[in-house]
C-alpha positions as a printed Julia matrix, in Angstrom:
128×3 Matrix{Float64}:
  15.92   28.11   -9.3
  16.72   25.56  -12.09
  17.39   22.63   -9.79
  14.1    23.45   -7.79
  11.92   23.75  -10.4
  13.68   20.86  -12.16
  12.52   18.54   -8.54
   9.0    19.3    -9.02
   8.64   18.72  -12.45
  10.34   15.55  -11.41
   7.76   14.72   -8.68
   4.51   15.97  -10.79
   1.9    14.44  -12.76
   3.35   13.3   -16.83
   0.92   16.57  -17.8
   2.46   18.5   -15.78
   6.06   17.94  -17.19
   5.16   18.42  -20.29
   3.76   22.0   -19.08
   6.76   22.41  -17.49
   9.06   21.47  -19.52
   9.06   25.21  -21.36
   9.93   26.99  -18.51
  12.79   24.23  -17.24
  14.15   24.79  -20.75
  14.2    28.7   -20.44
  15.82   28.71  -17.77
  18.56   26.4   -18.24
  22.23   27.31  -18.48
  24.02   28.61  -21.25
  24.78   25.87  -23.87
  28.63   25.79  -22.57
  27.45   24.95  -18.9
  26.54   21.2   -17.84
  22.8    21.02  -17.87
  21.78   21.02  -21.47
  18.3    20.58  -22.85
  19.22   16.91  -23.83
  20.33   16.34  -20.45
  17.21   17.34  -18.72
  15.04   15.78  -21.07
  17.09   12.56  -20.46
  16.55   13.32  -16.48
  13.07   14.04  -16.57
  12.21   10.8   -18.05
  14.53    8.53  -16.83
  13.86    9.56  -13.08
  11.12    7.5   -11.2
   8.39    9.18   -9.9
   8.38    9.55   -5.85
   4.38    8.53   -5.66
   3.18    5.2    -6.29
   2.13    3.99   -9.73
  -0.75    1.8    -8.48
  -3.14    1.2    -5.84
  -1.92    0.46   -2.33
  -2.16   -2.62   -0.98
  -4.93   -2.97    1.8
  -3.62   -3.02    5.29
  -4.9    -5.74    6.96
  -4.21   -5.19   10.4
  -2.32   -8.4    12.7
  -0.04  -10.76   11.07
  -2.7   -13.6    11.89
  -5.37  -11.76   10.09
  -2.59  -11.27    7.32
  -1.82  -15.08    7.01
  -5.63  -16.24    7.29
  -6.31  -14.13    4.28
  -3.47  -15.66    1.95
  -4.85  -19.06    2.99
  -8.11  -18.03    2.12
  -6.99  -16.91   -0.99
  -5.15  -19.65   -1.83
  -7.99  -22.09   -1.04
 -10.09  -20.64   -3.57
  -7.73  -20.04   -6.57
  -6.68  -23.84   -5.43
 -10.39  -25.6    -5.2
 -10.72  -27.72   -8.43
 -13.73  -26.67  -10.54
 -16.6   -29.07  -11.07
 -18.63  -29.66  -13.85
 -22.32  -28.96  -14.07
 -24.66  -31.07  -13.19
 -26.81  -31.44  -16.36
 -23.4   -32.0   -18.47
 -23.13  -35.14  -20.17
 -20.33  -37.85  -19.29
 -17.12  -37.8   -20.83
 -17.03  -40.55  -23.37
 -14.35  -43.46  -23.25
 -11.59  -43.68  -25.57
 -11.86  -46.67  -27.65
  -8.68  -47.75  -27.37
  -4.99  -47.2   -25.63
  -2.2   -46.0   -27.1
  -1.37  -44.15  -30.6
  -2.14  -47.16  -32.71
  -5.71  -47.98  -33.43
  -5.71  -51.64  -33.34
  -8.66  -51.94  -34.95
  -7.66  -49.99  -38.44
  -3.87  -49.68  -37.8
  -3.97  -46.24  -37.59
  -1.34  -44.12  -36.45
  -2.42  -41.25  -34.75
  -5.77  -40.72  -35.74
  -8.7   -39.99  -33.33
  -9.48  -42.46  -30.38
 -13.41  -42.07  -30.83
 -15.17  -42.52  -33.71
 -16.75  -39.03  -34.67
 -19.83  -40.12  -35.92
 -21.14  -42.31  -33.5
 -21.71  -39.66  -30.79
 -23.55  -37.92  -33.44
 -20.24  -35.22  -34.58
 -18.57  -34.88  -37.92
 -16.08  -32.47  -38.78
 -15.03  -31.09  -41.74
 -11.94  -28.64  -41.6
 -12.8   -27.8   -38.34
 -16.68  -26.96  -38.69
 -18.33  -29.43  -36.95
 -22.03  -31.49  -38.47
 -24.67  -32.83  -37.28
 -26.92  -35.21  -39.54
């Protein structure tokens, strides 16, 4: 009786184990015998469950109808995405390189903030 209720506590629903769990307990061998509380618990939540933990995928029928959908899928994760039409240009950078030759500076920005009307100030950006 042990092993067969100990299968469909196995197979059931994580509220239903813990429901069940009493019962498998109870009737248990004798602490002497294999099967010992610690052993079961160990079982019961080590074992995989026999139904799926997700959704299934969707059958899609014919191998061709298969392979037209994964290239239809692809296409679209794959199509680059475009900017809108009222967005402004991207501006130029002002010069090549990591060294402004204008200033000498190493590193700093390759546009001038202010010109394009921005000015930052630890990271909260102005406009005058």
């Amino acid at each position: 009786m042990a092993s067969s209720l100990a299968t469909r506590v196995l197979t059931s629903s994580p509220s239903t184990r813990t429901s069940s769990l009493g019962r498998l307990l109870a009737t248990a061998p004798s602490a002497g015998a294999a099967a010992t509380p610690a052993l079961i618990l160990c079982r019961l939540y080590s074992a995989k469950s026999l139904r799926p933990r997700g959704p299934a995928p969707i059958p899609l029928g014919s191998a061709q109808e298969q392979s037209e959908f994964e290239q239809l899928v692809k296409e679209a994760q794959t199509t680059p995405a475009t900017n809108h039409p009222d967005a402004s240009a991207p501006v130029p950078n002002e010069f090549e390189g990591n060294t402004n030759p204008m200033t000498g500076e190493v590193g700093g920005p390759k546009r001038e903030p202010i010109r394009f009307g921005d000015w930052s100030f630890k990271g909260r950006v102005t406009d005058f």
